[in-house]
C-alpha positions in Angstrom: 141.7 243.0 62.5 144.5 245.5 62.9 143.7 248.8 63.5 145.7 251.9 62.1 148.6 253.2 64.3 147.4 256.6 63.2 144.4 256.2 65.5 146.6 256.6 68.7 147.6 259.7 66.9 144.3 260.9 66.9 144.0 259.7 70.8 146.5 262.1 72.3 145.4 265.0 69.5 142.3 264.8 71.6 143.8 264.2 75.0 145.7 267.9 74.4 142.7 269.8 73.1 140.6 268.7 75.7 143.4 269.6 78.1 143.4 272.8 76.6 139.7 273.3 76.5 139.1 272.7 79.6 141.8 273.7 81.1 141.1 277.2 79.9 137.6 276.9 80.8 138.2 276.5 84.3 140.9 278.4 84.5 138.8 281.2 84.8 138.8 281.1 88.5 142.5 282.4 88.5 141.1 285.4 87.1 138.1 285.7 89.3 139.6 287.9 91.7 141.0 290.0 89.3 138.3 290.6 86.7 136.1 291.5 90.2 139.3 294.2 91.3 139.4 295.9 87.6 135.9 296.2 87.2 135.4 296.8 90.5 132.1 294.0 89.8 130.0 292.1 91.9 131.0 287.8 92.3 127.4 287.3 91.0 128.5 289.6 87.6 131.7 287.8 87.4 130.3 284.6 87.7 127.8 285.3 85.0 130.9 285.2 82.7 131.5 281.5 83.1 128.0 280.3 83.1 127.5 282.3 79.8 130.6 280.5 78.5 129.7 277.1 80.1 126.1 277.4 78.9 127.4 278.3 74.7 130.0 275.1 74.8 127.0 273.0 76.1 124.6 274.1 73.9 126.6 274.9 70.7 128.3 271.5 70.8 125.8 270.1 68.2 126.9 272.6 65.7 130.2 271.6 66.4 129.5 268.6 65.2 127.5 269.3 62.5 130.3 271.6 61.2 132.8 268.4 62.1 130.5 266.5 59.9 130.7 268.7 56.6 134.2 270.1 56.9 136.2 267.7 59.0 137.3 267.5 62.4 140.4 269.2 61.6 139.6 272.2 60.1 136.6 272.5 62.9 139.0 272.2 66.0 141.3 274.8 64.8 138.8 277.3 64.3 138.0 276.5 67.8 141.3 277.0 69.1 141.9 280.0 67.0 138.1 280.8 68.8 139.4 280.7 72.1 142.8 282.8 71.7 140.8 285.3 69.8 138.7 285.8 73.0 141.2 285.2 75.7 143.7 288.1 73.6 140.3 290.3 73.3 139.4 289.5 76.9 143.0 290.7 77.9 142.6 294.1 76.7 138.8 294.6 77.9 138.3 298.1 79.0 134.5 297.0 80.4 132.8 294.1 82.3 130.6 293.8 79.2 133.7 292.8 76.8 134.6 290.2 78.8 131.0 288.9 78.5 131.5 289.2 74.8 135.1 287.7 74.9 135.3 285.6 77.1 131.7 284.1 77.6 130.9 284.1 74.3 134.0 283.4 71.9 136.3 281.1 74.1 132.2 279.4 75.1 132.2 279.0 70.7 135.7 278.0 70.5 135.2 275.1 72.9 131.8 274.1 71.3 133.8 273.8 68.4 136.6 271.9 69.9 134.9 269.4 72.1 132.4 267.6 69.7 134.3 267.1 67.2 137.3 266.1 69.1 135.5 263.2 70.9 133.9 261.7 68.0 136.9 261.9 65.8 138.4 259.0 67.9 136.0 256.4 68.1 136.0 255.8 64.0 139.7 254.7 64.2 139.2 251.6 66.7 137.6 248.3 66.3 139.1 246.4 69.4 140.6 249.1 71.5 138.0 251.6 71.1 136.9 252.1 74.8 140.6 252.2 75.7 141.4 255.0 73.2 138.2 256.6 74.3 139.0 256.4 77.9 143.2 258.3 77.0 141.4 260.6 75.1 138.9 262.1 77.4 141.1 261.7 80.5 142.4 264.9 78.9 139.8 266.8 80.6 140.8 266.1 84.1 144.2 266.3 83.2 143.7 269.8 81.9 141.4 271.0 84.7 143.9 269.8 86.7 147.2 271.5 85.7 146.3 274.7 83.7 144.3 276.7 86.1 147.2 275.7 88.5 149.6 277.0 86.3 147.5 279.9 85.3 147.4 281.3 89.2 151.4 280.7 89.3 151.4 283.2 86.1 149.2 285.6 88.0 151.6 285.4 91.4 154.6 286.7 88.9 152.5 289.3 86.7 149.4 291.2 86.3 146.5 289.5 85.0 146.1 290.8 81.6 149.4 289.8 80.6 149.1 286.3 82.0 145.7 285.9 79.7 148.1 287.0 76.5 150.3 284.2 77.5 147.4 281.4 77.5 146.4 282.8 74.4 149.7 282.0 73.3 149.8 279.0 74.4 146.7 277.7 73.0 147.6 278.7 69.6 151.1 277.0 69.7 149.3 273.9 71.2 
């Protein structure tokens, strides 16, 4: 059986948003030092801020996928990208610790719950013979994305303040 050419579409579609999910996700440690500096927080406060957004991707995932289920993939994933620019933009104007909580943790945590699920199980559907191949591409994303965003995210930071570098992700994610 010949399987659609489309699917390998759909494989690198995934392999970027999960380069962008997680890349952003663990990007946050470029910002570390200076959310601690600006809110002039404790590393345990800061670090709340990415176990709050680790802990809503995690656990939010199913609706992901339940939304995924009614509405399509599509439509799901680009809420979730529009998600996570919405709360890196609102996270780069944060006057308070707390915002950042809200912005960060929370929105770019749905966004990725919304990207993640749906992403991964839009693949498999598309392969018959390949299909742990074109699972394998697609979710190599992560790594690649963990890999080369937070790195490129610090380089931003080096050549401008913090804030601006967030707008610039945000940016990025959207055009993505």
């Amino acid at each position: 059986m010949k399987e659609a050419p489309y699917g390998w579409v759909v494989v690198w579609a995934t392999f970027v948003c999960l380069a962008i999910i997680f890349g952003v996700s663990y990007s946050f440690a470029a910002f570390f030092a200076s959310f601690a500096h600006e809110f002039a927080a404790q590393r345990a406060d800061v670090s709340w801020i990415f176990g709050l957004s680790g802990f809503v991707y995690f656990v939010l995932g199913t609706l992901g996928g339940i939304l995924a289920d009614r509405l399509g993939p599509r439509w799901v994933c680009s809420a979730g990208m529009a998600l996570i620019a919405l709360g890196l933009l609102v996270t780069s104007w944060a006057p308070a610790l707390w915002v950042v909580y809200l912005s960060y943790g929370l929105l770019v945590g749905l966004g990725i719950a919304f990207v993640y699920t749906p992403s991964i199980a839009s693949v498999q559907p598309w392969f018959t013979l390949r299909r742990g191949l074109a699972g394998g591409i697609a979710s190599s994303g992560v790594g690649a994305g963990t890999l080369l965003v937070p790195v490129l995210v610090a380089l931003a930071i080096g050549s401008m303040p913090w804030r601006e570098a967030m707008r610039w992700l945000a940016l990025a994610v959207l055009v993505l």
